[in-house]
Each structure stands twice: as structure tokens, then as C-alpha cells.
N, C-alpha and C positions, 0 to 999 in steps of 0.2 A: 517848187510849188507849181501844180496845174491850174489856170483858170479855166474852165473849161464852160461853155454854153455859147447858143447861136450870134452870130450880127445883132449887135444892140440889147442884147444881155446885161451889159453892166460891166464885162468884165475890166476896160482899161478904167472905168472911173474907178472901181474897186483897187484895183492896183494904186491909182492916182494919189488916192488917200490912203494906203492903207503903206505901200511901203515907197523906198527912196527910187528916182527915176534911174541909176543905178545897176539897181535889184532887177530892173521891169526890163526883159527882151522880149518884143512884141513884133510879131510878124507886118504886122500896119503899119506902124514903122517901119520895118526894115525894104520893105516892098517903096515906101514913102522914097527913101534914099536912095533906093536901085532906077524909079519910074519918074517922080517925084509926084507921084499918086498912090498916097497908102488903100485905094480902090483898085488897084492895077494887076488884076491878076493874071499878067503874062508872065510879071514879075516874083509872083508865087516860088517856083522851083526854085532861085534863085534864093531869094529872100529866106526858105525855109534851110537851104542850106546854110547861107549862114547863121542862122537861128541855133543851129545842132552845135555849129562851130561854136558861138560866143556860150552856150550851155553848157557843153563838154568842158571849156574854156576855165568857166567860174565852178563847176563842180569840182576842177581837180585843185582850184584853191581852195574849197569848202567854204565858198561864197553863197551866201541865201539868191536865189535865182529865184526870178516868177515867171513864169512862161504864161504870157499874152497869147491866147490866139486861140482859136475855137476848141483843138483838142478835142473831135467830135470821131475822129476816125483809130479804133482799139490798136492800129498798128501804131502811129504815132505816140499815144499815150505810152505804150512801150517801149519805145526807142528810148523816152526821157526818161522810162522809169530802169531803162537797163546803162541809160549814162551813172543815175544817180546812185547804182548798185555798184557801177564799177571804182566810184571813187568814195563809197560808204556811206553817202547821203540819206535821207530821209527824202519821202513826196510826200508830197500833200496835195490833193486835190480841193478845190472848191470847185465844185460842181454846178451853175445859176440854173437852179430847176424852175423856172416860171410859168406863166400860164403861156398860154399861146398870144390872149389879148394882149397882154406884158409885151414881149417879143416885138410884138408886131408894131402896138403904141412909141416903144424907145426908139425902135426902128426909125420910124417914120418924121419922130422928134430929132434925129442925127443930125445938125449943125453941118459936117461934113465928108462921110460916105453913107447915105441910106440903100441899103441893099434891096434888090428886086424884091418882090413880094415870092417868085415863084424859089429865090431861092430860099429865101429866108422859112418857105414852106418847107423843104427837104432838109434844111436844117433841125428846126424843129423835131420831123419825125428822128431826125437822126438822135437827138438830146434825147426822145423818150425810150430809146436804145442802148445810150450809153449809161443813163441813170440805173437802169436796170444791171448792168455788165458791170460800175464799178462799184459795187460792192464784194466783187471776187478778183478784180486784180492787184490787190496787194499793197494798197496805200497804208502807209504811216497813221493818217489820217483821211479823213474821209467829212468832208461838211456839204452840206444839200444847204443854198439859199435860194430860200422860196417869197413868194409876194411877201412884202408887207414883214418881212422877217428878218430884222437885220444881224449882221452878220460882223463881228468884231474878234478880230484875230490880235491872239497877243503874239507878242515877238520880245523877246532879249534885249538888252543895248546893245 
């Protein structure tokens, strides 16, 4: 499963409540453990690699995986979507399609990394890019959470 949307999106609390910490490989974390600043993005390269690792990892036990982390860039969304083919998985995307106020208000409310505004601005544009593009790459599913719309994913035992 992809969470996919900017800095302050929603996405770890989404995960937080929705499935076991476990399930949840998050780039902000990973970065956290490599820097001990889930902000640290010297620690980026690092962190995404082992990201692929513990994803590849749990796909080839046919472990439900949530991949944490913006998922903003089509190469990326591919790589997860070409792990989860090779060991017969399912993707699922959640997409946080928000307003830009949205974005910028959660942002700025972050308790502990608030991202710049300049980049949180590139981000954004990047999300009105990829909203558009994932509807043709081939997800399982496919859910858009937008303002004010909440979003309640069922799961198995």
C-alpha cells in the first residue's frame, strides 16, 4: 500500500490509526534512525534504500506493507509497484489530494519536523501531477482523500 501526498498531508497519522506499526515502513523514520532527525535529509539516500530493502523484504512473505513517505516522484511509485508484481501482491494507493490551505495549515501545526514553505510549495505542485498520472499506473485500487472526507480502509484479520 502507497500513502502518497506532500509534508503534512496526513499520511503517518493515517497509517498511525489505520494499520499496526509493523505494517508502517516510513521513510521519517528510517532517516530518524540513520541521523537521529526524521528532518535529515542527507540521510534520505540511505534511508530510501533501506526502505526498498525491508519492502522487498515483507512482499516476498506476502506481508501487508504501507509505504510511508511522500511517493510524489512516477519512478518511485514504480519501483514499489514492480516489487509488489514480482512477488504477486496487490498496491493500493491512497492518494491525500487536499487543498493547498490543507497542506500548508497541517504543516505548520507539525509538533516535530515543519517543512519549509518553499518546499512544501513544489510539493504540492508535484501532488497536482501525480493525482492526475495515477489513474493510469495500475493500482489494485485507487482512493483520493480529499478535505473533510474521511477515508476508512477495511483490512482482514
Amino acid at each position: 500500500m502507497l500513502l502518497i501526498g506532500p509534508a503534512g498531508a496526513g499520511k503517518s497519522t493515517f497509517a498511525a490509526a489505520h494499520f499496526k506499526p509493523v505494517e508502517i515502513v516510513s521513510s521519517d523514520h528510517l532517516r530518524g534512525l540513520l541521523a537521529n532527525d526524521p528532518a535529515d535529509q542527507s540521510a534520505s539516500a540511505d534511508a530510501f534504500r533501506i526502505l526498498t530493502m525491508i519492502v522487498t523484504g515483507r512482499m516476498k512473505r506476502g506481508l501487508l506493507t504501507v509505504v510511508d513517505a511522500t511517493s510524489l516522484r512516477a519512478a518511485d511509485r514504480a519501483r514499489y509497484r514492480g516489487i509488489a508484481a514480482r512477488y504477486g501482491g496487490p498496491v493500493v494507493a491512497i492518494a491525500f489530494d487536499l487543498s493547498p490551505a490543507t497542506y500548508h495549515a497541517r504543516n505548520r501545526g507539525r509538533a516535530d519536523r515543519v517543512v519549509a514553505e518553499d518546499v512544501l510549495e513544489r510539493q504540492i505542485d508535484d501532488m497536482a501531477r501525480t493525482v492526475a498520472a495515477l489513474p493510469s499506473e495500475g493500482y489494485s485500487a485507487l482512493y483520493l482523500v480529499r478535505d473533510d472526507e474521511p477515508l476508512e480502509v477495511a483490512r482482514g484479520a
